[in-house]
N, C-alpha and C positions, 0 to 999 in steps of 0.2 A: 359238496360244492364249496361250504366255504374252508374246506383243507386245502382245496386245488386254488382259491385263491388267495388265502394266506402263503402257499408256499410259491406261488407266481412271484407274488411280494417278496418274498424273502429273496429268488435269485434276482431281480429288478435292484433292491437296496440290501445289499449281504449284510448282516452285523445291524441290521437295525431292529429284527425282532425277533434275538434273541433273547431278552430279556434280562442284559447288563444295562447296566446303569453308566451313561455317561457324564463326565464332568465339563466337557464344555457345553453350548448353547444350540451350538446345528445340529440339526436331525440326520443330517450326512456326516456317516463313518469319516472320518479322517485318516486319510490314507499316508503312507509315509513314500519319501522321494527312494527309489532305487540309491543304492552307493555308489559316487565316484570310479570310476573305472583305474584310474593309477595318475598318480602325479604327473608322470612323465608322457602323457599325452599329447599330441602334437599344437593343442590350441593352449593350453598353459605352457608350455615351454616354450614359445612362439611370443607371449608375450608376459613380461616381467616389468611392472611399473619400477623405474627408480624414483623411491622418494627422494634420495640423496641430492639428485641431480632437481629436481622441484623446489626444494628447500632451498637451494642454491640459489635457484634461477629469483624466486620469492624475496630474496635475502638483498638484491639488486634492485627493487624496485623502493627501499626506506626513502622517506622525506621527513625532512625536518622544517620544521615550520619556527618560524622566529621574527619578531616584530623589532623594529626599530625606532628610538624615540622621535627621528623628524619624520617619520613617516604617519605616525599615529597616535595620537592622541590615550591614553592611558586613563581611565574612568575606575576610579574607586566605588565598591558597594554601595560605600557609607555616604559620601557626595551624591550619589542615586535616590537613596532613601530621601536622605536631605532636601533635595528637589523636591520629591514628590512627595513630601510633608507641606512643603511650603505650595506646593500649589495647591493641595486640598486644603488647607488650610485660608487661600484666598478666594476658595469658593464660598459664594456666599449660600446660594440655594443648596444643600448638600442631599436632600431627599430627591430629589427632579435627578440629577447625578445616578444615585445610588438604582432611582427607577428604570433611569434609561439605562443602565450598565445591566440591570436583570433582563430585561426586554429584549436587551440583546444578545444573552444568554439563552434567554429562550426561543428567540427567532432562529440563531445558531443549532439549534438541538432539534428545531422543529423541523428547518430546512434537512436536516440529516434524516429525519426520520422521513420525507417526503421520498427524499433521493433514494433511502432505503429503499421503500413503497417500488418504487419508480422502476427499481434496479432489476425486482422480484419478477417484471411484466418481461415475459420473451424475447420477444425481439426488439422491442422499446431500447432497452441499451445502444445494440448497434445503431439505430436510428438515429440515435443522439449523436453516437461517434460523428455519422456521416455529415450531421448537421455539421458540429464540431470542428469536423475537416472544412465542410464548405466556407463556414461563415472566417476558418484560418484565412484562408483562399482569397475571402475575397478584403479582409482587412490586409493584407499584405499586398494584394494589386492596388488597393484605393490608396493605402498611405506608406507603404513603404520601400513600392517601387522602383519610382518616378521622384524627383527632386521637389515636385512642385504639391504633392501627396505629403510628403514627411516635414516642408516650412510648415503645411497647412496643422498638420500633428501637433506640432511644435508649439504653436500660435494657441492649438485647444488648449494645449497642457497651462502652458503658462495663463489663460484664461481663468483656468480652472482651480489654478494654486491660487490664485488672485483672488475669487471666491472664498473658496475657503479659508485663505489667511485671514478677508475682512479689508482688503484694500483695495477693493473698486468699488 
């Protein structure tokens, strides 16, 4: 009985118990593709990419990018550095700094690892999208609409720079 079904097995998976040794990792024989029938087949002859004509077409599309001096302002490295010596340097508390900048580091890394979490959960993504579409939806009917939406936008903004600059 158990000849009838080892040899069951063997027509089910041919080549798997004969007792060669395989060097890749599947327990399934790896079979090879039949050969090409002849170049001159009706579906390669039918179609021939030209790269030529791609390379060409590629070759039309360069941009050169170039700044001009009234138009922009030109910032040296060293004048960068410079600055931002001199304003660490008129910090006075410099650990409160250094603590907040980790803090924020790690709120940054921790939020990533949430969204990770977040991402892993099925359908939770999409859901988010949909939010994502709605809450689009409806910030662009409240304030971007309507004339009287976008002064009102306008008015946070500038409120808000206000804040934070330290001048209201």
């Amino acid at each position: 009985m158990a000849t009838a079904s080892s040899m069951a097995q063997a027509l089910v998976l041919p080549g798997l118990f004969t007792g060669s040794s395989y060097s890749h990792c599947s327990a399934v024989p790896m079979r090879r593709l039949p050969p090409r029938t002849s170049p001159t087949s009706s579906f390669s002859a039918s179609y021939k990419p030209h790269f030529s004509t791609k390379i060409k077409r590629l070759s039309l599309f360069k941009i050169k990018a170039s700044s001009s001096e009234e138009t922009s302002e030109s910032v040296e490295g060293g004048e960068v550095f410079s600055n931002l010596k001199d304003k660490w340097d008129a910090i006075e508390n410099k650990s409160t700094v250094v603590l907040y900048g980790g803090g924020a580091v790690v709120a940054v890394w921790l939020s990533a690892v949430i969204v990770d979490a977040f991402n892993s959960i099925p359908v939770f993504p999409k859901i988010m999208e949909v939010v994502g579409l709605g809450y689009t939806g409806w910030f662009i009917y409240r304030y971007l609409l309507f004339k009287s939406g976008r002064k009102e936008l306008a008015s946070d903004i500038e409120d808000l720079k206000k804040k934070i600059a330290g001048n209201e």
